[in-house]
VODRENLUM-494132 format. One record per residue (C-alpha): residue number from 1; chain; z, y, x. Coordinates in steps of 0.001 Angstrom, whole numbers, plus 500000, padded with zeros to 6 digits. Each point is the difference from the previous one (the first is absolute). Layout:
<pts>
NUM;A;Z;Y;X;
...
</pts>
This chain:
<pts>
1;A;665682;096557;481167;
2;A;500809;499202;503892;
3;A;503790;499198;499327;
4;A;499212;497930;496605;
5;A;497651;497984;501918;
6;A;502746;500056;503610;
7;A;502690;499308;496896;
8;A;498252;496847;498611;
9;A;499258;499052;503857;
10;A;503741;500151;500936;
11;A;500661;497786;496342;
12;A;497908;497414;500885;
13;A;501163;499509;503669;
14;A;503567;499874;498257;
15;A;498484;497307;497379;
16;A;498807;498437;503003;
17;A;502618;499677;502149;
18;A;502605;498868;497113;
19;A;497513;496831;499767;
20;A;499619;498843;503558;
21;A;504156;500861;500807;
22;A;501147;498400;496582;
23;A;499352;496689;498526;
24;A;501538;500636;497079;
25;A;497244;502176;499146;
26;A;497605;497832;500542;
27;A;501127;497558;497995;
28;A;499898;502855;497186;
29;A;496613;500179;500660;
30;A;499110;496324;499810;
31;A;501823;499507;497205;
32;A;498383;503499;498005;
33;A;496679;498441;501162;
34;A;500977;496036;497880;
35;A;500859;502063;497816;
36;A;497310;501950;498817;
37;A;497744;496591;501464;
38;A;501900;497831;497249;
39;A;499993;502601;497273;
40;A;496355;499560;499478;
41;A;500860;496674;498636;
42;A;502025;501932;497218;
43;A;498935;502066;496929;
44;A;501622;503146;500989;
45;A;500113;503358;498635;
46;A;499614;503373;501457;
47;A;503474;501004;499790;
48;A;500827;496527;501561;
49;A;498059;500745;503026;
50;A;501276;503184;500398;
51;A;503123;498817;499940;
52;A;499334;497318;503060;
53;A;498364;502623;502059;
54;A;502853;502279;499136;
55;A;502838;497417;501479;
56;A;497575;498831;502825;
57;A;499472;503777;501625;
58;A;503997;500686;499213;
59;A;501280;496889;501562;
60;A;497555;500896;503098;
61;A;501072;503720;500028;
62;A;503733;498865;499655;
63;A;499278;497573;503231;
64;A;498783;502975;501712;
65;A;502617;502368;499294;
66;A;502405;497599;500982;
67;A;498282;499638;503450;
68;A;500598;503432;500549;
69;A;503744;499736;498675;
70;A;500180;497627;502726;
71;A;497873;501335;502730;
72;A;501929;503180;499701;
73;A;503422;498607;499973;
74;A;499410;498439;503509;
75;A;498995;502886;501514;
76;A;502804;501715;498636;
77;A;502728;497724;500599;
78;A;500196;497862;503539;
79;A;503295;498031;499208;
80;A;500925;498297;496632;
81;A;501161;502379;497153;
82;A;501395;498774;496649;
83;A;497947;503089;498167;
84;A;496602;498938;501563;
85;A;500123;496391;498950;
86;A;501046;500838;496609;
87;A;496773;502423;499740;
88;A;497905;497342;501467;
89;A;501399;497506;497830;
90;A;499664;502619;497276;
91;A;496036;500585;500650;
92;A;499666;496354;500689;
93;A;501815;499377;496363;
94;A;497765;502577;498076;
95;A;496731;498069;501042;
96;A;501526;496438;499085;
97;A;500753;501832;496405;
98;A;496483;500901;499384;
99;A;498765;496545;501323;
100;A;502125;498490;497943;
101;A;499244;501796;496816;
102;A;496036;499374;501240;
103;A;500857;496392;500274;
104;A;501545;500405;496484;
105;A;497097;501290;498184;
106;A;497568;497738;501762;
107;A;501695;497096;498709;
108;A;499769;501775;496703;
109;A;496509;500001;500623;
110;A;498730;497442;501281;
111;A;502302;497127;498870;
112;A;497331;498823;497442;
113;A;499884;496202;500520;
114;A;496800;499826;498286;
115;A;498315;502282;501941;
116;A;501395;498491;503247;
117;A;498557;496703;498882;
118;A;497068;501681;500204;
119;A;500563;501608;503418;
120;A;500477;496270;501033;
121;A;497580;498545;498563;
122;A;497461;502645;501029;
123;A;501037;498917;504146;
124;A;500096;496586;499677;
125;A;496446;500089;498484;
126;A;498770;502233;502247;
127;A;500292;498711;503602;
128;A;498791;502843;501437;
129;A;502468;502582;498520;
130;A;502672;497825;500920;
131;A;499445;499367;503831;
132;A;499152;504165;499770;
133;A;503407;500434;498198;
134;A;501596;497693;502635;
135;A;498488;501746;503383;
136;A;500811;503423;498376;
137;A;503954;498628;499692;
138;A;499931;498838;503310;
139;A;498329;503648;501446;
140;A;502809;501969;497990;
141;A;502945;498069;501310;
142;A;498714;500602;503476;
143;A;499252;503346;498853;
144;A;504208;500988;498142;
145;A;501404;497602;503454;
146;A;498239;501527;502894;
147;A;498360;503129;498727;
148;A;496557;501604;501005;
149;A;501133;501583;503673;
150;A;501726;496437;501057;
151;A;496540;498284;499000;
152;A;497775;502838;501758;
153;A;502347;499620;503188;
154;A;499465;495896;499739;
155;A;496309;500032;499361;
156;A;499500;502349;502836;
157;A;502226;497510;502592;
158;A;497942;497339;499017;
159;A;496866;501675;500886;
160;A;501090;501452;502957;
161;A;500920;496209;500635;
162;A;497076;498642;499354;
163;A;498079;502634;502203;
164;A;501826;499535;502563;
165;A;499717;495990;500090;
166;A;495897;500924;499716;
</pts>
């Protein structure tokens, strides 16, 4: 039970470190998370959902393994060589094929103009939702440009700024 648990441990600091080195996985995140935000807007089945989660965690596993594809090709090669940019191109390319098949189906899904009426309709009545939906937009940019270590690291300059002036 020790190594599942050290196993799971060692995945997670992985998971981890893929989102605060690579904004491309956060922005799979913060678009996974509209995603499964706006499908509650839309009458979907089971299967459907499955289907979302299913290309959300693949796009995000694909990001990962490409990380490593490139994290391990720098280490391994100090100079430029034809064969490591092709792989890294290669791992780069089989991530932008599963995002764009995800992109794909979503538009299957979710290009209802009825129901995204609705989805207007619903934030310009409710003021609320709106300036929440806004500030949340504005948080996830930050979030995909400068990443979670970047804004630690800031955060703590500014304090340590601010104690010092006091």
């Amino acid at each position: 039970m020790k190594k599942q648990i050290f196993g799971f441990k060692c995945a997670f600091k992985g998971i981890i470190r893929t989102i605060n080195s690579e904004s491309h996985m956060r922005f799979h995140i913060v678009a996974g998370i509209y995603v499964m935000l706006f499908s509650m807007f839309y009458s979907f089945s089971p299967a459907q959902y499955a289907v979302l989660v299913l290309l959300i965690t693949l796009v995000m596993a694909l990001e990962t393994v490409n990380t490593c594809i490139e994290d391990l090709c720098g280490l391994v090669a100090d100079r430029y060589e034809p064969l490591v940019k092709f792989v890294k191109d290669a791992a780069a390319g089989a991530v932008l094929i599963v995002a764009m098949g995800a992109v794909a189906i979503a538009c299957i899904f979710f290009l209802d103009f009825n129901v995204i009426g609705r989805i207007f309709a619903f934030f310009t009545e409710n003021l609320l939702y709106l300036i929440f939906l806004v500030i949340s937009a504005v948080i996830s940019a930050i979030f995909v440009v400068i990443g979670p270590v970047k804004i630690k690291e800031k955060f703590i300059k500014l304090k340590n700024r601010h104690l010092t002036k006091g």
